[in-house]
N, C-alpha and C positions, 0 to 999 in steps of 0.2 A: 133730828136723829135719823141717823142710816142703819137701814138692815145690810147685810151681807148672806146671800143666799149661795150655796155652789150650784155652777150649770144646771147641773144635772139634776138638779132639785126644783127645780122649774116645772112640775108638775105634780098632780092632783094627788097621787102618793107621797110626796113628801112633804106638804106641806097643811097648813090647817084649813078649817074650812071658817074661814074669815073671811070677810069682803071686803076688799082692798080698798074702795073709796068711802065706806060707811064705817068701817071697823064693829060690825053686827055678825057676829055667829049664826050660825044658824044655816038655812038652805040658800045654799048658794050654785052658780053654777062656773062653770075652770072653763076660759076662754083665754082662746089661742094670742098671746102677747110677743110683741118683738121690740127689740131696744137695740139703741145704737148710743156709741160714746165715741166723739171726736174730742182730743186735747182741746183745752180752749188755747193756744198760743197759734193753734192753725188759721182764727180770724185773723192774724195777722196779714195772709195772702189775700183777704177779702177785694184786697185794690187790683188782685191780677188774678185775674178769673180761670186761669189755666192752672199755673201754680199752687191756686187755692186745692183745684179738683185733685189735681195730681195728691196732693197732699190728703186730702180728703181720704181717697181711696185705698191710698198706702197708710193711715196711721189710724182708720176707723176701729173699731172693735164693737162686734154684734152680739146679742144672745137672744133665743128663743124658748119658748115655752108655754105654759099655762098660768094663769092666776085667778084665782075665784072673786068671781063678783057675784054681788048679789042683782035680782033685778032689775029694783032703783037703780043700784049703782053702774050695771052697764047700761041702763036708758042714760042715767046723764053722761055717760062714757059719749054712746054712740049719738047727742042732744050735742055736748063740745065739739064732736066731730063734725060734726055734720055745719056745725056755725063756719068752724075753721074754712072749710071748701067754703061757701057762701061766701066769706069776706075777700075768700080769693077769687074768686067769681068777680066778684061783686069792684076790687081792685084794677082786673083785666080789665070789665067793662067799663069802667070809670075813667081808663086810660084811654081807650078808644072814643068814647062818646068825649071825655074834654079833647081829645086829639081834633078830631071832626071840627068842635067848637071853636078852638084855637086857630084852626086854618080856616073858617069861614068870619068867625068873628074877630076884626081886628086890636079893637081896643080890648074887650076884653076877654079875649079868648086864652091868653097864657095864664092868666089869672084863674082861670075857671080850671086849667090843667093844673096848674098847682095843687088846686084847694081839692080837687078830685083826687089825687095823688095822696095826700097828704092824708087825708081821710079816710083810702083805702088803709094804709099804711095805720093810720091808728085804726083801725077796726080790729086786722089782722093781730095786732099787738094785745087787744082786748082779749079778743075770743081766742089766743093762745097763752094768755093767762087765766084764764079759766080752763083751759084743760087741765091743767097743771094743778090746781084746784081738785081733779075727781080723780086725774090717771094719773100711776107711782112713773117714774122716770129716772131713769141711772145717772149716777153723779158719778161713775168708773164701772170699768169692765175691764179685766183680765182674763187671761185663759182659763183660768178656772174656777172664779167668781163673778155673781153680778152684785152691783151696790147699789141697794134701790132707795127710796124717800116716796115713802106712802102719803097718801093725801091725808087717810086718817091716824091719829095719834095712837089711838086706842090698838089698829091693826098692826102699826109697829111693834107696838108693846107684847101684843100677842104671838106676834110671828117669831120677835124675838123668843120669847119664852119657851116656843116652839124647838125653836131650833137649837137651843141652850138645853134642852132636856136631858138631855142624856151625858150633858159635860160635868167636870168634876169641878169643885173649886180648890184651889194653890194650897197648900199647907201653910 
């Protein structure tokens, strides 16, 4: 389930005091969040790395704001984040140290660049699924809403509820 919040609502006045990755009430604290949404049909250009950018830059759409985490929930926030760089770290250097290997070792040196590569590449995959696990991230953005997908079920429900307060229901 998606919430729909308007821009402008992206902050500590309009919205509850839930915590976006735990869905717990309570004391939280509203950190500064940014999101991006590119069409998915732009992987299409992924084969041409110019055209992709070009395309990137013309069809993105951004939004900023605040979202309340609670402390847990931004340790494991800033805990995801902090994996993510490391596996990308950790990817570079894998690339290089089998690079080394490959031109020193003959037999098995491409083999060793592979499996480093490939490794890096699932690590990355790993610990970018578990972000997605604690931090909400937009499934569309327009000019004058963001559409988000909470980690937690419960903060959806709530935020929803939130945000429906004050609407009427249909005759």
């Amino acid at each position: 389930m998606s919430i729909i919040i308007p821009k402008n609502e992206l902050n500590e006045f309009s919205l509850p005091r839930v915590c976006v990755t735990t869905g717990q009430p309570g004391q939280v604290t509203f950190q500064k969040v940014q999101f991006q949404f590119i069409p998915k049909w732009i992987a299409i250009f992924a084969i041409a790395p110019l055209l992709y950018l070009i395309f990137f830059l013309l069809f993105r759409k951004s939004a900023s704001g605040t979202l309340p985490f609670s402390d847990q929930g931004w340790e494991e926030v800033k805990a995801a984040r902090r994996n993510v760089a490391l596996s990308i770290v950790g990817l570079i250097g894998a690339c290089f140290l089998g690079g080394a290997a490959a031109a020193n070792l003959r037999d098995a040196g491409p083999m060793l660049l592979l499996v480093a590569i490939v490794a890096g590449f699932i690590a990355i995959v790993v610990t970018s699924l578990k972000i997605r696990k604690v931090y909400p991230f937009a499934t569309f953005i327009d000019d004058a809403a963001v559409t988000l997908t909470l980690p937690s079920p419960e903060a959806e429900r709530l935020f929803q509820q939130h945000l429906n307060a004050g609407a009427r229901k249909a005759a």
